[in-house]
Every structure is written in C-alpha cells, then in structure tokens.
N, C-alpha and C positions, 0 to 999 in steps of 0.2 A: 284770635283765630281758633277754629273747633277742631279738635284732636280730629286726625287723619289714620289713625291706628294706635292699635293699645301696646306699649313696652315692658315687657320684664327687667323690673328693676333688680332680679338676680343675674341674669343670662346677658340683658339688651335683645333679645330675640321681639323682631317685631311682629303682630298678631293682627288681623285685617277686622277679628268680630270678638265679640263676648265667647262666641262658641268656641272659635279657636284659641284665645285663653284658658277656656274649661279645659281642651283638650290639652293644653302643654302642661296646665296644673298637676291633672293626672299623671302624665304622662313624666313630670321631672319632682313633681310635691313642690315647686316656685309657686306663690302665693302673693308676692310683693309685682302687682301689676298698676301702667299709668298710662292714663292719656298724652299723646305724644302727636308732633303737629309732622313727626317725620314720615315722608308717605313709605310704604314700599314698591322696591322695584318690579315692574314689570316688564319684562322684554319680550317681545310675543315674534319668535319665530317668523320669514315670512314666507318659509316653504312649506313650513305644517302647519302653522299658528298656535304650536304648543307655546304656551308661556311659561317663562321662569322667573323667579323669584328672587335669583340672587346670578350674581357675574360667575358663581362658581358651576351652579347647575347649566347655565346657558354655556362652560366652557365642556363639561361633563355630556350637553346632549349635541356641541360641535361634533365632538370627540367620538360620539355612536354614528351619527347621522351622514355625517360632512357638510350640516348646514351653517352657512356661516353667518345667514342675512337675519338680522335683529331688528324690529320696530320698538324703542322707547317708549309704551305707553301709563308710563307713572303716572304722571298729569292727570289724562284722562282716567284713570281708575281710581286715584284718589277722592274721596267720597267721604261728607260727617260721617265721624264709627258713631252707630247707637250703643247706649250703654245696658241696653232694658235687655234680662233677661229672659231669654226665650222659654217657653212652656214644654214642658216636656209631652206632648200628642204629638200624632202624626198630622194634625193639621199644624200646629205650626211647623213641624219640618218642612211639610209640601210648602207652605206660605214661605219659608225662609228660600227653601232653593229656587223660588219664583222670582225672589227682590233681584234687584239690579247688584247686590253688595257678593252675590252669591258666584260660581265661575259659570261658566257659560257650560250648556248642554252639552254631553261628548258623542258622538255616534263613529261608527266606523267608516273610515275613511271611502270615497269612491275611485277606485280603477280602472284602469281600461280592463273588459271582459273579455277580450281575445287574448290580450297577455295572459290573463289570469289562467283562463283554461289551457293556454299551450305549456304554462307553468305544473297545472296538474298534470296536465297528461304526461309530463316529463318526472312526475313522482312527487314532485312538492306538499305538503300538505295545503290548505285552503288559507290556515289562519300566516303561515312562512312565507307562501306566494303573496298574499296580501301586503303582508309587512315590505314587502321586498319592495315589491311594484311601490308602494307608497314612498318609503325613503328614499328610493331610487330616482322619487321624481317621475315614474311610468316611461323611464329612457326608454326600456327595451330588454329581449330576455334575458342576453348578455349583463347588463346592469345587475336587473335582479340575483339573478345568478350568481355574481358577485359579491351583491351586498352579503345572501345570506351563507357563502364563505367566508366571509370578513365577520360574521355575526354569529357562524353557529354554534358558541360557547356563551352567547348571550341567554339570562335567566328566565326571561321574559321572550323567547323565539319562538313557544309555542302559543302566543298570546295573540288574539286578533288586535290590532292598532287601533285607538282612540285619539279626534279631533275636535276639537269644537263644530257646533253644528254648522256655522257661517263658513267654512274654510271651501274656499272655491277649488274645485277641480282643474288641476292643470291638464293639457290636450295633449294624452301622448303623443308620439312618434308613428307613424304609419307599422302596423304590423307584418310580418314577414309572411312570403308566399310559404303555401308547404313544401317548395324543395328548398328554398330558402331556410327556413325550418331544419328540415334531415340536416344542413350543409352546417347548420349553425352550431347544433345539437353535437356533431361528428364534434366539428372544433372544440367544444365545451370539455367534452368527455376527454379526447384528445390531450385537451390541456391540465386536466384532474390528470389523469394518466401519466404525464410528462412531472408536474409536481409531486404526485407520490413516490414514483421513480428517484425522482432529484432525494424526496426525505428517507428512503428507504437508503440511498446510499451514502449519504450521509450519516445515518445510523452506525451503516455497516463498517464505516470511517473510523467513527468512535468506539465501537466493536473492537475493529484492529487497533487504535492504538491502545486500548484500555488491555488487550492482549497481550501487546508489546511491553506495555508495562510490566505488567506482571510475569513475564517469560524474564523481562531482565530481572526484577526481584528475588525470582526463586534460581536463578543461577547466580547471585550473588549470596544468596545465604547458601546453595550450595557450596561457593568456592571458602567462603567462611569456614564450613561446615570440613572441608577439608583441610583447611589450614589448619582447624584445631586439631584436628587428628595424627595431622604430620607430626607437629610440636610433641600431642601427648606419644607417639612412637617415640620419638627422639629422646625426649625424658625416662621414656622408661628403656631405651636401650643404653643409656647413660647411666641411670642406677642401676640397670644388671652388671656394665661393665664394673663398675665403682664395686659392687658385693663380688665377682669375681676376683677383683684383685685383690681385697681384703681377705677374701678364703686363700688363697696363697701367699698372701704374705704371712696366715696362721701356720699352715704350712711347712713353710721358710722356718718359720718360728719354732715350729716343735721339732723343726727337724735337725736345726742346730741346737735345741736343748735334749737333744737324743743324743747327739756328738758329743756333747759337753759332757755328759753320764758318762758315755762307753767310756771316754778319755781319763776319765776321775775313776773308775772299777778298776782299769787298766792303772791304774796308778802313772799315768803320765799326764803332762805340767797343759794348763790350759791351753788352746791354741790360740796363738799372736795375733789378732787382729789383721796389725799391718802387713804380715807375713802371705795371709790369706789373699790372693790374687780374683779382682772379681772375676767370674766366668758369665760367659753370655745365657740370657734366659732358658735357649734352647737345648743348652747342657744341663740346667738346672729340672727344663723338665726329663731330660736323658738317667738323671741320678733318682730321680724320683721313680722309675719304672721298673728297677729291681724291687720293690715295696709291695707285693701284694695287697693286702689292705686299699693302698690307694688307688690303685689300677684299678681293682673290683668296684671301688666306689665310682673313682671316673666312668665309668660302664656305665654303669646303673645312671649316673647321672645326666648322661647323654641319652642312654634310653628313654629315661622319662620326658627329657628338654624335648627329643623328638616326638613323643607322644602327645605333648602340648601343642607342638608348630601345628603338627599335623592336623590337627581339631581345637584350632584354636579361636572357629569362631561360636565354638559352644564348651564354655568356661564352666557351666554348670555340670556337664557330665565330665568332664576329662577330672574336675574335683572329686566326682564322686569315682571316679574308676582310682585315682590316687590311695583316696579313704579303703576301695576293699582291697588295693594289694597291699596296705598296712595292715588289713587285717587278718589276710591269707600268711604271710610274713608273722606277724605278733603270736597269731594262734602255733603254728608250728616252731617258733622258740620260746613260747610258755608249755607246750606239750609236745615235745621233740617224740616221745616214745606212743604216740599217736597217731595210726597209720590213715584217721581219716581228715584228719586236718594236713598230711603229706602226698596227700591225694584227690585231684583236681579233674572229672570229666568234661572233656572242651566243648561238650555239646549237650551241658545245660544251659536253656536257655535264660538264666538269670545272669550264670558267668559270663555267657555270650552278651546280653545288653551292655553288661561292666565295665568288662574287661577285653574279652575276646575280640569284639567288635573294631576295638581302636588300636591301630598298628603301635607295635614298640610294647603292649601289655604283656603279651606271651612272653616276647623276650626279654621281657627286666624279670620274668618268676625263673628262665630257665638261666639268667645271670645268679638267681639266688641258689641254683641248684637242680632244681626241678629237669625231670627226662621227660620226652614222649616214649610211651611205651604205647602195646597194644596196639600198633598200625597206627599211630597218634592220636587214637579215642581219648586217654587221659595224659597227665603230666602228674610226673610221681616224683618225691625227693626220698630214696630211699636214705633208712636211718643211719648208714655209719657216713653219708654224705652232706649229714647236718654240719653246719659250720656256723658257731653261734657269732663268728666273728664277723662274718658276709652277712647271716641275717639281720646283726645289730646294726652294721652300714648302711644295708637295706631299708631299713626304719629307720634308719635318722634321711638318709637324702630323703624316703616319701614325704615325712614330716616336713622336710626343708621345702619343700616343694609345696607340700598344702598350706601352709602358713604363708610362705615366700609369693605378696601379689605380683613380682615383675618376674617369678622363675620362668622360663621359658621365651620371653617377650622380643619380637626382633626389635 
C-alpha cells in the first residue's frame, strides 16, 4: 500500500506533503523523515467547516466556538503523498495550491446583512460583528453580542473570520423591527450595567476584607509594640529599685563604720551586735536627717530625678542639660575666687536652651548655692557661700546621673 503521509522518525509528527516536511525540518532541524501508510486525521466542523487535524485542536476550537458537531473525513482526504520535490517558482506554488492534496480555498464567511449593520450601528467594529454573527450561527443580536463578551480577550478578535469556499450559509433568524431593536439594545446595555455593578462590588468586597486584614495586622503589632514596652518599664523600674537599695545599704554601711570610729576615739568597747535592737526603716531614715551632707545630696538627687520625669521623652537634651550643670558646678569648685564662673544671667539664651528651659535646672544650681539677685536677671553664689562640700555632692549625683541609663526611669 502507498504511503498516506510522511512521519518524523524524531517526533512521530505526521506531514500530509514533501512541503510540510521542509517546513517542520526548519522549523525543529528533524531530518529523519518516512513514508507511512497512517492517514491523518481530519475532522471538519459541521457548523464552520473549519478542519482539524488532531482530537486536541477539535477540543481547543469546541472550547472558543461551542461547536460540538465533527464530520470524520480521514478516508476521504487520505491521498498517495507524492514524494517529488516541488520547484521553487511561483508557478509551481500556484500549481501546488490548485492540486487536490492542497486545503481548500478560505474566503470570508457570509452573514445575514441586517444583523451585521444593526451590529455597527451599535459600535462593533466590522471584522468583531462578522465573527460574532458567524460563530454565533447568525442566531441574532443578543447571540452576537454575547459571543463577543465571552471572546473579547481572544487574540485574534480583531480578525475578519475564514472558511472554506464550499461552507453553505445557514438562514438566520428573522431580524428585529426597530423598536424591537431600541427594546433589545436597552436590555443589552442594562444587563453590561447590572454585571459591572455585580464586578465593581465585588472588588469593593475584596477591597474590605484586604482592609480588614490589614487593620487587624497593624493593631496586633501595635499591642506587641506595647507589650514590649510595658516589660522594658518594668525592668528598668526594677533596676532603679535594686540601685537604690544598694545606695543605702552603702549608707547603712558607712554610717555604722562612722560609729564604729567615734566609739574606738572615745575609747569605748565595740558595740554588741546582739545588744543592738533592729529599728524600723523609717527611723533609720529619721537618723540619717541630722547629716547634712546627705540631706543636701538627697535634694539634689530628687531635683535632677524630677528634671528627667519631667522630659523624659527627650533623653538627648535632659543629658545634655545634666553635662552643663557639671560644668557650671566643676568650674566654680576649680575656681572658687572667680566671680564669673559664680555668676549666671537667666536670660542668656544659650543657658536658657540648657538649662533654664527644663523645670528642676534652676533649682539643683540654687541647691548648690546660687541666689537670685538683681529682681532674678542672674543667679550668683557669692564667695564666702562656697561650700566645696555641696559642690563635690553636686558632681558626683550629676555624674551619677549622666552615666546611670535607668536614673530617673518610672
């Protein structure tokens, strides 16, 4: 039996001519081709009479069209393949697309014309209307209409439609009067109307929940965001406590190794332990308030704690206003007999950014000593009211304070 079409013996892709072998050679560099007695298939549409070639494109043009109706015609299109290669003129082209082996002529399909033009005049373009009317079967506007909502993301929509020349014209449907027409047109528009509506709110659906998501996201890393913060307060009002009681228990400490001295000058015997009755804290701070020294210091010390509460959510100036009353402090106990480091006008404005500005500054300089004088233009420590003792206390709590990160911290 005479080979029915040529096979690629790389692929299996079957080839109907000599040509169409040239063309897959190019087209994949397969070169191992055979005579083969397997026909190919042909399934020819019997609403368009487009043919396909394989069960997958005939499910590929159900899938666009909605045509479901297939004529088998293998048999008949199976034909000896010649194996003579054709000449490259354009007579034998024309010769070749004449043979029986070649497809059949394509022209553009025929419409009914009153659909067509009710379809322009409704805005269609010529080659869209065409298409429509044709897959549609020439049902009617509504069809078309349809189809090419169902289609207009197809690549090929602004393409005029090709058939074989033989494909018979089916008899549309009677066409619509012109108020039939408006009435149909109304509905069409109507119902675009009604489905945009529907996808607009649905959007706005997903709008809201993608909202909603995110609104819970960012009040969950908020309450996060506060948790940690609670903790980190907590911790650091736990080490201030923990550094406070360690400073009186130093204290405690030197204030029983001041006992222990007076008692040893005096020439009496150390004092008993057990003899010693404990007293309640609050007497022990009671004993400690006759002590100048410490009083002066507790002052100063609560000055400055307040001057922190108080702006404490700008760490970087309340440091920097600490830094110059160390250094208003440092200068007048390296140069006590200096009357211009003992003298402060309240209304410059350098001092003012500093110092003056943050409540509790003025009052830890006139803790150290300093008067207003002058209707209170300046603050003066005049020289026999130096006290190298208050000023040394003075510098050490600021120090304690600029080095100390939890001083101050609720």
């Amino acid at each position: 039996m005479a080979g029915v079409s040529l096979k690629c013996g790389d692929c299996g892709a079957l080839l109907r001519s000599v040509e169409e072998a040239q063309e897959h050679a190019e087209l994949t560099s397969h070169s191992n081709f055979a005579e083969s007695t397997e026909a190919i298939l042909n399934l020819v549409c019997t609403t368009c009479g487009k043919p396909c070639r394989s069960k997958t494109e005939s499910d590929l043009h159900t899938k666009r069209t909605g045509h479901t109706d297939f004529v088998d015609k293998t048999s008949e299109a199976a034909k000896p393949i010649s194996l003579e290669v054709p000449k490259a003129t354009a007579e034998s082209d024309q010769a070749g697309n004449a043979s029986t082996s070649q497809p059949e002529e394509m022209v553009v399909p025929e419409v009914d014309k009153k659909l067509l033009e009710e379809l322009e005049a409704m805005g269609f373009p010529t080659a869209q209307a065409t298409r429509a009317l044709h897959y549609s079967g020439n049902a009617g506007i509504e069809a078309a209409v349809n189809w090419v909502v169902e289609h207009e993301n197809d690549s090929d929509i602004d393409q005029m439609p090709l058939v074989p020349v033989n494909t018979k014209f089916e008899a549309p449907k009677p066409s619509l009067t012109p108020e039939e027409l408006k009435v149909k047109q109304q509905e069409l528009r109507e119902k675009a109307r009604k489905k945009k509506e529907e996808e607009e709110k649905r959007m706005e659906k997903e709008k809201e929940k993608e909202r909603i998501r995110v609104g819970k996201e960012l009040l969950e890393a908020k309450r996060i965001e506060e948790e940690n913060e609670r903790k980190r307060i907590l911790a650091l009002r736990k080490a201030e406590k923990e550094e406070e009681k360690r400073a009186r228990e130093k204290i405690r400490q030197k204030l029983e190794e001041d006992k222990a001295e007076r008692r040893r000058k005096l020439g009496l015997p150390p004092e008993d332990p057990s003899a010693v009755k404990p007293s309640p804290v609050v007497e022990d701070k009671k004993s400690s308030l006759p002590v100048r020294p410490a009083t002066k210091a507790e002052q100063m010390r609560e000055s400055l704690r307040s001057l922190k509460q108080n702006h404490k959510d700008d760490d970087a100036k309340v440091k920097r206003a600490f830094q110059t009353l160390l250094t208003f402090v440092g200068n007048v106990a390296r140069n006590p007999d200096e009357e211009k480091f003992r003298k402060i006008r309240l209304g410059n404005p350098s001092f003012q950014e500093r110092v003056g500005a943050f409540s509790g500054g003025i009052e830890f300089l006139e803790l150290c000593g300093f008067e207003k004088i002058e209707g209170g233009e300046f603050l003066f420590l005049p020289r026999d009211k130096v006290d190298m003792a208050v000023l040394n206390s003075a510098g050490a709590e600021l120090d304690s304070a600029i080095k100390n990160p939890f001083f101050g911290v609720l």
